[in-house]
N, C-alpha and C positions, 0 to 999 in steps of 0.2 A: 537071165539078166535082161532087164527090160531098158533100153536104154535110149531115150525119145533125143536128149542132147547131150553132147562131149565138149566141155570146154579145156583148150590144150596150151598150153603155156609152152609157147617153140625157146627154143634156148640155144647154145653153138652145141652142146653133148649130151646133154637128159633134160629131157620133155619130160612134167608134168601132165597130167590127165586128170579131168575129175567130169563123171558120167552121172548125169539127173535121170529120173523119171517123168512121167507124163506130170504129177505129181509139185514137181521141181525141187525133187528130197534124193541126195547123194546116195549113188548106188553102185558108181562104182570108183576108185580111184587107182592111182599105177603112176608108181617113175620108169621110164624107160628110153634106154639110146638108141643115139639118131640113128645106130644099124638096126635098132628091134624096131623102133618105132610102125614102120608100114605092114611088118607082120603082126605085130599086135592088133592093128586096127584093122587090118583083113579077116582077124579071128571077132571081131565088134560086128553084129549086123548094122543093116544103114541104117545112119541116123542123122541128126545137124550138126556139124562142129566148128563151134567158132575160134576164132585165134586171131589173133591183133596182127595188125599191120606191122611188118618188118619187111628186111630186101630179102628173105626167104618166103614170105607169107605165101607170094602166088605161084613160088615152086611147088609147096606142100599143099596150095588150093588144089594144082591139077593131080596132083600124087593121090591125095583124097578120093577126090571125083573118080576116078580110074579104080579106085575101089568099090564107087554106088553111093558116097556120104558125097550129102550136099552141105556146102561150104559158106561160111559166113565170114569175111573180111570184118575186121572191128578198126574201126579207126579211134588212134592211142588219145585222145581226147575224149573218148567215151568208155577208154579204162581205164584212165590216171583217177580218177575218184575213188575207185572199186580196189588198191591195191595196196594192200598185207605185208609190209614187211619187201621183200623182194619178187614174190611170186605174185602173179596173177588173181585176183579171186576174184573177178567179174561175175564167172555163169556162176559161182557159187552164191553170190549174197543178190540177185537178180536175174534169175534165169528165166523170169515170165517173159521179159523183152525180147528176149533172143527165139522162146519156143513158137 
């Protein structure tokens, strides 16, 4: 699994995930709760992962970082364009910006 960047849709109880390649072509995706969630991405080698600004954002920035993934704050005006229904789909339909 080659995985260059993770965009993560934080939520109050299951996180979304969806993992690009250098590429920028979905390689890997995963639902997963807020107790799985930091063991999941311990078992991810590093990589970038962005996540929008919320009042958890910069909890899970340091939880991140504590794992070796370097962290990309998104502020919610440059992912109100990009979004699907209720989820997130920023790093998916634009993930050259973020890489």
């Amino acid at each position: 699994m080659n995985i260059v960047f993770l965009g993560i849709d934080l939520a109050k109880n299951v996180f979304q995930l969806w993992g690009l390649n250098q590429a920028g072509k979905p390689v890997y995706t995963k639902r997963t709760g807020r107790k799985e969630l930091l063991q999941t991405l311990a078992n991810i080698p590093a990589c970038l992962i962005g996540i929008e600004v919320s009042t958890g954002a910069f909890y899970w920035q340091r939880e991140f970082e504590k794992l070796g993934h370097k962290v990309k704050v998104i502020s919610p005006q440059y992912v109100k364009p990009f979004v699907r229904g209720q989820k997130m789909m920023v790093m998916m339909h634009r993930p050259s910006q973020w890489l």
